[in-house]
N, C-alpha and C positions, 0 to 999 in steps of 0.2 A: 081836436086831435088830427093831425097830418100823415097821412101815409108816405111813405117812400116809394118813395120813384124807383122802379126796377133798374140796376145800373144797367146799360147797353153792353152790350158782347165787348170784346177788342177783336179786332181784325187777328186771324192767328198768321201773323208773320214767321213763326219758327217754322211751321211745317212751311211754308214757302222756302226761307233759308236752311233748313236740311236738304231740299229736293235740288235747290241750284248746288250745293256743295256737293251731295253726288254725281250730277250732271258733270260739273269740272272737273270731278276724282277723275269718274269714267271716261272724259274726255281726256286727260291727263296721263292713265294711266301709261302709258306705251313710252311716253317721253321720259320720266318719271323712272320706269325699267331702265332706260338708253343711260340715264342721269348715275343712276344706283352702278350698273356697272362698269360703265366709266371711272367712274370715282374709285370701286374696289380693284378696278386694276391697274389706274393709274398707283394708287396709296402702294401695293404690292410688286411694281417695276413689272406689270404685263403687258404685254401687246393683247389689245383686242381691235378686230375687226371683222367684217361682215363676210369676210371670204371662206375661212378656216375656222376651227378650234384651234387654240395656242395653251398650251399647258400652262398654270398659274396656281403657284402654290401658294393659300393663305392658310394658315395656322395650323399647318403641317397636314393639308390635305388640296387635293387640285380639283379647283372652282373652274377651270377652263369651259368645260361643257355649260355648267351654269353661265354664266359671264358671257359666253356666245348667247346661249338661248334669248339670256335676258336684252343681249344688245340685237338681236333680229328682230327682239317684239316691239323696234320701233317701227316699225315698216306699220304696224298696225293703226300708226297715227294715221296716215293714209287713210282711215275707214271712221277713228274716234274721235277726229278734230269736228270733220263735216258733223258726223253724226252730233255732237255735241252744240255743233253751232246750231243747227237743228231742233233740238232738244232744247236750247236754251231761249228761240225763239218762238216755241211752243207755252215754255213757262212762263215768257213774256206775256202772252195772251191769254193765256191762263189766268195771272195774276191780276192782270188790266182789267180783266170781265169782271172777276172775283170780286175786286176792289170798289167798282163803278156796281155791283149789285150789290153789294155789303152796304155802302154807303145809302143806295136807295131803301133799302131794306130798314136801316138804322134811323132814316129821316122821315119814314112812316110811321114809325113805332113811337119816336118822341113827340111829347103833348104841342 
C-alpha cells in the first residue's frame, strides 16, 4: 500500500495580482477623474478647465462644480504616478523574495 504524497502548495498569485491592480487603480486614480470629466463635458457641449467653474447642464441639473472638482484632481497625479511607481517596485521585491523562498521552501519538502 502507497501513501500519497502531500500535493505541494501553489505559489498564491491572486493575492499578488489584486495588490498590483490596486497599486495601478490608486496610481490611476487622478488621471481616470481628468478622463471622466472630460468626456462628461465634452458629450454635454461644456467648457471645462482649470481656471473657473463653467456652468454645464447634464440631465437637467448643473455638473459644473463637479466637473471642476473632478478635472483639478488631476493635479493629484503629481503625488499618485511617483507614489505608485514606488509602490510597484516594492511589490516587485516583495514578490521576487516571496517567489525565490516559496520555491526553496517547496524543494525542501519534496522527497
Amino acid at each position: 500500500m502507497s501513501e500519497e504524497q502531500p500535493r505541494p502548495k501553489k505559489f498564491p498569485w491572486a493575492i499578488y495580482w489584486l495588490i498590483l491592480a490596486a497599486i495601478v487603480l490608486l496610481a490611476l486614480l487622478p488621471v481616470l477623474s481628468v478622463l471622466f470629466a472630460a468626456f462628461v463635458a465634452n458629450a454635454n457641449g461644456c467648457r471645462l478647465d482649470e481656471g473657473s467653474v463653467h456652468s454645464c447642464m447634464v440631465m437637467g441639473s448643473d455638473w459644473g462644480e463637479t466637473l471642476y472638482t473632478f478635472g483639478v484632481m488631476g493635479w493629484l497625479m503629481l503625488a499618485t504616478l511617483p507614489l505608485g511607481l514606488f509602490a510597484f517596485g516594492g511589490w516587485l521585491v516583495a514578490l521576487i523574495a516571496h517567489r525565490i523562498a516559496w520555491r526553496h521552501t517547496s524543494r525542501r519538502q519534496s522527497p
